[in-house]
Each structure stands twice: as structure tokens, then as C-alpha cells.
C-alpha positions in Angstrom: 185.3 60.3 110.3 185.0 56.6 108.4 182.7 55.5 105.8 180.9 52.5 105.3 179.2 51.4 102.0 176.4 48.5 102.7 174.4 47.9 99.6 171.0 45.7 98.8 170.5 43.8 96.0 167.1 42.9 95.1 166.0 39.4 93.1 163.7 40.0 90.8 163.7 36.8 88.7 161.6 33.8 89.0 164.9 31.7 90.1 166.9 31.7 93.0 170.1 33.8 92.3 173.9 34.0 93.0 174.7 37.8 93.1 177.7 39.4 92.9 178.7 43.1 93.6 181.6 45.4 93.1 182.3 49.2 93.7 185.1 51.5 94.3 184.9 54.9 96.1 186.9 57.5 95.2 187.9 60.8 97.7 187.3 64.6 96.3 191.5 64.1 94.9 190.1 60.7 92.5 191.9 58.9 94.6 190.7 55.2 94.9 189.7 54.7 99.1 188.1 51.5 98.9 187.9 49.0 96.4 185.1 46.0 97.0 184.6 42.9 95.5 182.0 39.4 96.2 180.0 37.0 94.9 177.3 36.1 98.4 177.9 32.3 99.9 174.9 29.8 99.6 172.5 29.7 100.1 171.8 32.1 97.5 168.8 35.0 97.2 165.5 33.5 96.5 163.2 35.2 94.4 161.7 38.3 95.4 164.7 38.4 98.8 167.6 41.2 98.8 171.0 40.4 100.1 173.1 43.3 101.8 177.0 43.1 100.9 179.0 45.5 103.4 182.6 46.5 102.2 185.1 47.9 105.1 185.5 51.2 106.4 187.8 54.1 104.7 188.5 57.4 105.6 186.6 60.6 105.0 189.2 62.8 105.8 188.9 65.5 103.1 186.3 68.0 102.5 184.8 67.7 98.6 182.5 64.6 97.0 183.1 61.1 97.5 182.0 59.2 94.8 181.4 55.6 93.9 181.1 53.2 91.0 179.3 50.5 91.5 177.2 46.9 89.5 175.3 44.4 90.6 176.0 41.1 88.7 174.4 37.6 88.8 175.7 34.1 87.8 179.3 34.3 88.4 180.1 31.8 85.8 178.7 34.1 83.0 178.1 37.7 85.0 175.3 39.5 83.6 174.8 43.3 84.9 171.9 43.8 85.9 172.3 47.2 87.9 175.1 50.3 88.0 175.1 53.7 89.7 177.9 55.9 89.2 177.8 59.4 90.9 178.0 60.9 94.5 178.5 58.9 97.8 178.5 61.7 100.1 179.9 65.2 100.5 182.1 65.9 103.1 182.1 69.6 104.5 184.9 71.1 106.9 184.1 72.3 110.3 185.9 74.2 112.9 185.7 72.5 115.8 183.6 73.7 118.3 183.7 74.9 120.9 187.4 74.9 121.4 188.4 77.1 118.7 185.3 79.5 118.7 187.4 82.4 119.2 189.6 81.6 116.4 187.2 83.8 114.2 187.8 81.5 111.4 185.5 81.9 108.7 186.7 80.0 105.7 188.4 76.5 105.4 191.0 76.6 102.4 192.9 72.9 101.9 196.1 73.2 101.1 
């Protein structure tokens, strides 16, 4: 399967806002599968509007957590945090394909 991250940012000022995002997912090993990066392209969020930023797609090819680090910034020319989450993305479980290998009688996944 592939993942997609697409995040909203929310202005709450009085002003319109340029906002910026970044994050980077990491697979069940630490392993760094996507790394994202922009400021949005005028014209910028009014007050009160969200903007979605969509990074590219990665793979979720091991069973475990995926997590993600990410912060929303505004005013690139002095960025100023002004959200974060770091924790899970998803969790990935492994399945034995059905129905094809049914009669396997395979009860337990075990990576190797």
C-alpha cells in the first residue's frame, strides 16, 4: 500500500497569512520515507480560511507505527511556529492474503 499525508492549516489571525509546512514520516525501522517541505503560493490564507498542503506518496510496506513530525510556520521571512504534532501516522498490520493462501494455516506474521 502507499501513503499520503495532506494536512490543513488554519488562519487564526486578523491578517492574511503566508504559511509554511514541513514534516517527515518515518517507517516502524526510523527510517526517514518522506520528507516535505513548502511555503503556499499567493494568494495567501485569509483570515479565518485553511490551506491543505499534500506531500507525495511513500510506501507502507512494513508492518509496525509510522510516525510523523510535523510544524506549521507563518511569515517565511521570520518563521514563527505556530503548530507541531509529533507521534503516530498510522499503524500498519500484516495480513495473509486471502483467500489464496487460506490453507496455509498461518497464524503469526514474524518479519525477518
Amino acid at each position: 500500500e502507499r501513503g499520503l499525508v495532506h494536512i490543513w492549516g488554519r488562519n487564526d489571525m486578523t491578517t492574511t497569512q503566508r504559511m509554511g509546512i514541513s514534516w517527515i514520516v518515518r517507517d516502524p525501522d526510523g527510517r526517514v520515507v518522506e520528507e516535505h517541505s513548502e511555503w503556499e503560493m499567493w494568494p495567501y490564507t485569509s483570515p479565518g480560511d485553511d490551506h491543505g498542503f499534500i506531500g507525495g506518496r511513500f510506501n507502507l510496506d512494513k508492518p509496525g507505527i509510522y510516525t510523523i513530525n510535523v510544524g506549521l510556520s507563518m511569515n517565511p521571512a521570520d518563521p514563527e511556529l505556530v503548530d507541531s504534532y509529533y507521534g503516530t501516522l498510522c499503524t500498519v498490520a500484516a495480513a495473509v492474503p486471502e483467500p489464496e493462501f487460506r490453507g496455509f494455516g498461518v497464524r503469526e506474521y514474524q518479519p525477518v
